[in-house]
C-alpha positions in Angstrom: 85.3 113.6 120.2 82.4 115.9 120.5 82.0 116.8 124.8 85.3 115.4 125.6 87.4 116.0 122.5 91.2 117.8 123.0 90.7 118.8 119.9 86.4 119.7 120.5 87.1 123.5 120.7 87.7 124.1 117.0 84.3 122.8 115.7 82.5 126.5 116.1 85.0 128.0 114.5 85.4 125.6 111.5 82.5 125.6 109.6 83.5 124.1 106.3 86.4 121.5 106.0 88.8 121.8 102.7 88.2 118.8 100.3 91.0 116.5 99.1 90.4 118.2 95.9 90.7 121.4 96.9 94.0 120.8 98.7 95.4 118.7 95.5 94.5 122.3 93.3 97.2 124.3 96.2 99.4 121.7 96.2 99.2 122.0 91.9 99.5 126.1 92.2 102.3 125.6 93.7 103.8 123.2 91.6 103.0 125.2 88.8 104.8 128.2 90.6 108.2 126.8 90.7 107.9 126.0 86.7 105.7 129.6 85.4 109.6 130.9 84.2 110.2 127.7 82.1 108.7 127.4 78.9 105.3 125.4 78.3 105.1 121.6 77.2 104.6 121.4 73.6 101.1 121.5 71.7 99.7 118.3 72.8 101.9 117.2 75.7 99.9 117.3 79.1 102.2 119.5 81.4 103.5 117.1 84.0 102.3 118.3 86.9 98.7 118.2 85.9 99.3 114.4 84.8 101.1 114.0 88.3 97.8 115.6 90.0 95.3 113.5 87.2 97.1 110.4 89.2 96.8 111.4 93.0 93.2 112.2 92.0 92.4 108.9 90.6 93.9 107.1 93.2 92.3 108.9 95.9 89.2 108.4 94.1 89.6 104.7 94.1 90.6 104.3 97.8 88.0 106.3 99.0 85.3 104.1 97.1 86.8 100.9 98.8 87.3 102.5 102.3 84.6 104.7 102.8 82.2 101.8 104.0 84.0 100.6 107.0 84.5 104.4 108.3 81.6 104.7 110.8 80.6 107.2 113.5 80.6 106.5 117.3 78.4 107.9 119.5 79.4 106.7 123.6 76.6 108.8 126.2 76.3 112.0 125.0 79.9 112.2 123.1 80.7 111.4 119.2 84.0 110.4 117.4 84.6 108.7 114.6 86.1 105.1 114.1 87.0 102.6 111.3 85.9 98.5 111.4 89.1 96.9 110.6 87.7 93.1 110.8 84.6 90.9 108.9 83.5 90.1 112.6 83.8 93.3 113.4 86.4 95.0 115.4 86.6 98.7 115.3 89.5 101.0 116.0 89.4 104.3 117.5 91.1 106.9 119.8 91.0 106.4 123.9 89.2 109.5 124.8 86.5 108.3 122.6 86.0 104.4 123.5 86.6 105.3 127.6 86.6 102.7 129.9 85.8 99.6 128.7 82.2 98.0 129.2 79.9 101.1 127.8 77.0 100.8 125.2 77.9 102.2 122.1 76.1 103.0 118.2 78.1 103.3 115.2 76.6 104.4 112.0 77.7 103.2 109.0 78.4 105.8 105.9 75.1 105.0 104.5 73.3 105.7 107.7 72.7 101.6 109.6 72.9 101.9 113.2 74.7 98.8 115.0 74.9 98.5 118.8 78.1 97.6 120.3 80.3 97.6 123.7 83.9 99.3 124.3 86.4 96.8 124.4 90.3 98.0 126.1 91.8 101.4 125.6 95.7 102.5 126.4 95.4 106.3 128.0 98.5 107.0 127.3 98.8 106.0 123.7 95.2 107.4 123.0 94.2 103.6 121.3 90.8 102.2 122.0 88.8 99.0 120.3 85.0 98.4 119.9 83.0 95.4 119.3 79.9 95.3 117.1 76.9 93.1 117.7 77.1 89.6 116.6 79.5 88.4 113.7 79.0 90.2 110.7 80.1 90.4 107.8 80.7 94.1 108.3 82.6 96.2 105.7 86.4 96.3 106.8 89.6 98.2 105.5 93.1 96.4 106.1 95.4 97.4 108.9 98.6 98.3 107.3 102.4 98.8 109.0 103.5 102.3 110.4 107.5 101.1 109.6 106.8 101.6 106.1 105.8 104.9 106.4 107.7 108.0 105.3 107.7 111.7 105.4 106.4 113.0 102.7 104.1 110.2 101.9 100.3 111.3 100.7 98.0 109.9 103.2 94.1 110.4 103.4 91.7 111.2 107.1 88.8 110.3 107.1 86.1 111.6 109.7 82.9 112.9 111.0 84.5 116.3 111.5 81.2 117.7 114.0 79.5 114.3 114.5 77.5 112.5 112.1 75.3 114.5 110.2 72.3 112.4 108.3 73.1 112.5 104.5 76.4 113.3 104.7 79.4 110.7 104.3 82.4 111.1 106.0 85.0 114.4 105.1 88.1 113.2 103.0 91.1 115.7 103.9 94.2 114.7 101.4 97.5 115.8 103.6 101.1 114.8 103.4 103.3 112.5 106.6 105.6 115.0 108.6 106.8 113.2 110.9 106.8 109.3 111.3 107.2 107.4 114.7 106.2 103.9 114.6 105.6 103.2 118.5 104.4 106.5 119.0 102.9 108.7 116.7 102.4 109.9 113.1 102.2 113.9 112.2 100.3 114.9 109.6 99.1 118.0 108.0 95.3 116.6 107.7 93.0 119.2 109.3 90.8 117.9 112.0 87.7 119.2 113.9 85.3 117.8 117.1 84.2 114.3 115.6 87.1 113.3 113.9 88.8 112.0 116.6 88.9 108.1 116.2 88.6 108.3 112.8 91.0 106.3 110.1 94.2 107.8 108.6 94.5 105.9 105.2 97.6 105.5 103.1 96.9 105.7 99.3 96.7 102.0 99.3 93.9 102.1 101.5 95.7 100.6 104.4 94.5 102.2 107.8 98.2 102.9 109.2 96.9 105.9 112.3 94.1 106.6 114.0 93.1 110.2 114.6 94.3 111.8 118.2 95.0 115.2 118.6 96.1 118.8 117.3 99.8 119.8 117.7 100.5 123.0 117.4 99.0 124.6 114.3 95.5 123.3 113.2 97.7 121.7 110.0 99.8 120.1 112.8 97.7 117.0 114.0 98.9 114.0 115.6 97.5 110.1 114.9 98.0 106.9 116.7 100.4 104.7 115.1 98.7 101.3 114.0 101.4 99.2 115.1 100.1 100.5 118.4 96.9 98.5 117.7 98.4 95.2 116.3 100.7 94.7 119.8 98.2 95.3 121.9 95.4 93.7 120.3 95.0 90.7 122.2 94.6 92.8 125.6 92.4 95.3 124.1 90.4 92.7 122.6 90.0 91.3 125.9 89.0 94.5 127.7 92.2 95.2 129.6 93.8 99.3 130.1 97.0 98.8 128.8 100.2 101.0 129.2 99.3 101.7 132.5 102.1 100.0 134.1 104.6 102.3 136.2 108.7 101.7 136.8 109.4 105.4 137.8 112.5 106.1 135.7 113.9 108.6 133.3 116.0 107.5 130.4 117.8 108.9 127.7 115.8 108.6 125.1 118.3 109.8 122.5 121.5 107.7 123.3 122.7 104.7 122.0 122.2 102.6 125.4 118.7 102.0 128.0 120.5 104.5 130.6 118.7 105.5 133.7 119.4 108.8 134.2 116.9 109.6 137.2 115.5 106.9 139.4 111.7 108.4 141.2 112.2 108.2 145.2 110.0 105.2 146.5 109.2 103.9 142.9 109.3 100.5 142.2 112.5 101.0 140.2 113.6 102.6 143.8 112.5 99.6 146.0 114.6 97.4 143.3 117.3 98.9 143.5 117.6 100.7 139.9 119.8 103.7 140.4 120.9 106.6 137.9 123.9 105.8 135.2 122.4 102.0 135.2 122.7 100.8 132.0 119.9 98.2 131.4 121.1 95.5 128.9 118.1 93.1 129.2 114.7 92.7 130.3 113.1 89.3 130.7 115.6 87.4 128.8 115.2 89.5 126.0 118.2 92.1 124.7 117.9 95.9 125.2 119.9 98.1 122.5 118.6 101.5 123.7 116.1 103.1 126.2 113.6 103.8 123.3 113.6 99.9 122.7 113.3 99.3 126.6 109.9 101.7 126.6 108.7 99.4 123.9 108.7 96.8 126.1 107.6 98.1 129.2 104.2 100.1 128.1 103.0 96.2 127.2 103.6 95.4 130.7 100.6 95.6 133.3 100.7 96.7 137.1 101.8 94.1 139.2 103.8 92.4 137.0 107.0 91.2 137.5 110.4 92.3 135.2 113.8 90.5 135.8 116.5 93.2 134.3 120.3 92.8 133.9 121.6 96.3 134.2 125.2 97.2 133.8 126.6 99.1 136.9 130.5 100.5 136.9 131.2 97.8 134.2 129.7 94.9 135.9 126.4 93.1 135.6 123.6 93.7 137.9 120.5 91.1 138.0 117.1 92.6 139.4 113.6 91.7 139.8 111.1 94.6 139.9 107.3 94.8 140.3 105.5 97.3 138.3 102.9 99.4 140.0 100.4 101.1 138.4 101.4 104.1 136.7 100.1 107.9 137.9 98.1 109.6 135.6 99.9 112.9 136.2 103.4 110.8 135.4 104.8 111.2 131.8 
C-alpha cells in the first residue's frame, strides 16, 4: 500500500511492470532453448511449445476479461492498495496493512473508473487479511473465491494490481508468474512482481478463481508472498462482523515440524504458564476436538479471541492431563 506499504519502497525504482505477455515470450525462449539441438517440426506442424504458449495466452486472455471488473483500487486517508469484490452485495478482500482497523471511510474505484464509498470491516495483523464493505447492495462485479488446497507448485497463476495507485485510464497491471511454494493456512509464494499499490490486490488461478491476496516481498523482488484464501473463508464471519482476529495469545513454542502438538518452551507468566502447560507436553486435544500435530493446533488457536477459554488434554510422561486456559491478548512484538 502506497504510505504504509512493506513492500512501498520499490515503486521509485520500478517504473514499468513486465506484462503477462512479455513474461510468457521468456518463459517460451527458454523453452525453445532446451529443444534448438533437436531438429524442427515438420513443414506445417506448429512447434509445440508455441501451441503450448498459443494456449496459456488464450486462457489468460479469457480470465482476465471475466476478472478484471471486480479488481478495484482502495484508497484509506492518504494510503492506496488494491483489492478484489468477491461477492454481488459486495464484500471486498484485501491485505491488513491496507484495510487497518476497522470502522474507516474508504473509496474503491472500479477498472473503468466508478468511485464507491465504503467502510473497513475486520482485519487479522498477523495473517495480513482485511475485508471491506461497499455502499448499499449491489450488484457489484464479483470473481469466485477458490481453495488454496488445490494449489500446487508449479501452477500458472495471474496478480492483478494497481502497482503505484490508481492511475485514471489505466486498468489494473496483469503479471503472469508461476506457485513456488504452497501453504494453505499460511501463505502462497509466487514469482509475480509487485510494487507500492499492489498490495491487497487479487492472485488469480487460470480459472479465474481468487485463491491469495497480495502481502509482501520475500526476498528477491520475484519472491513475493500472498495471503492464502482459505485464510478469508474461516474467518469470514468475524471479519464480516468487524472483529481483529488472530490476536489471541497462549505463549508457547511448538515443533512445528514433528508428528505430534509438542510444547517445547512454555513463556514465564503466560497464560499457558498460569495453566499449567509445561515443555515436552504433548497436546492431544483442544475443545473436544483431536490434535494430530502442533501445525494443526496453530490452526485452531489463531481463530481463537483474547479472553477466551480452551479446555486441552495434554499428554504428560504417558498420562493424560486435562487443562483449562484463558487466552490473553497476544503481543504484537510476539511471533
Amino acid at each position: 500500500m502506497l504510505g504504509m506499504d512493506s513492500i512501498g519502497h520499490r515503486v521509485a525504482k520500478w517504473p514499468v511492470l513486465v506484462s503477462a505477455i512479455l513474461l510468457l515470450v521468456g518463459w517460451l525462449l527458454v523453452v525453445r532453448a532446451s529443444v534448438w539441438s533437436e531438429p524442427g517440426p515438420p513443414v506445417g506442424v506448429e512447434d509445440p511449445g508455441l501451441a503450448q504458449l498459443r494456449l496459456v495466452q488464450d486462457k489468460v486472455q479469457a480470465v482476465v476479461k471475466q476478472v478484471m471488473p471486480a479488481v478495484v483500487a482502495v484508497v484509506v486517508g492518504q494510503g492506496q492498495g488494491s483489492g478484489v469484490v468477491v461477492t454481488r452485495d459486495g464484500y471486498v478482500l484485501t491485505a491488513g496493512h491496507v484495510s487497518g482497523k476497522p470502522g474507516q471511510e474508504v473509496t474503491v474505484i472500479f477498472a473503468d473508473g466508478k468511485r464507491v464509498k465504503g467502510k473497513t470491516l475486520g482485519r487479522n495483523p498477523l495473517a495480513d487479511s482485511g475485508m471491506i464493505k461497499l455502499e448499499g447492495e449491489g450488484p457489484y462485479p464479483y470473481a469466485e473465491m477458490g481453495d488454496t488446497r488445490h494449489v500446487r507448485v508449479g501452477d500458472w497463476v495471474m496478480a492483478i494490481g494497481h502497482p503505484g495507485g490508481f492511475r485514471p485510464g489505466r486498468t489494473p497491471v496483469v503479471r503472469l508468474g508461476r506457485v513456488l511454494l504452497v501453504d494453505p493456512e499460511t501463505m502462497v509464494l509466487t514469482d509475480c512482481t509487485l510494487v507500492g499499490g499492489d498490495s491487497g490486490g487479487p492472485l488469480f488461478d487460470l480459472k479465474g478463481k481468487v485463491i491469495g491476496i497480495h502481502s509482501r516481498i520475500g526476498e528477491l523482488l520475484e519472491q513475493n508472498i500472498h495471503v492464502p484464501i482459505d485464510t478469508y473463508r474461516e474467518t469470514w464471519e468475524a471479519l464480516a462482523k468487524g472483529v481483529e482476529v488472530g490476536l489471541a495469545y497462549l505463549g508457547v513454542r511448538g515443533d512445528e515440524e514433528g508428528e505430534q502438538a509438542k510444547i517445547l518452551e512454555v513463556a514465564p507468566n503466560s497464560p499457558a504458564a498460569k495453566a499449567g502447560l509445561q515443555p515436552n507436553d504433548v497436546i492431544v486435544s483442544c475443545d473436544g476436538r483431536k490434535v494430530s500435530d502442533y501445525r494443526s493446533f496453530l490452526h485452531i488457536l489463531r481463530r481463537k479471541q483474547p479472553g477466551e477459554e480452551m479446555r486441552l488434554e495434554v499428554l504428560r510422561n504417558g498420562e493424560k492431563v486435562e487443562l483449562k486456559v484463558k487466552l490473553g491478548k497476544r503481543p504484537m512484538s510476539q511471533p
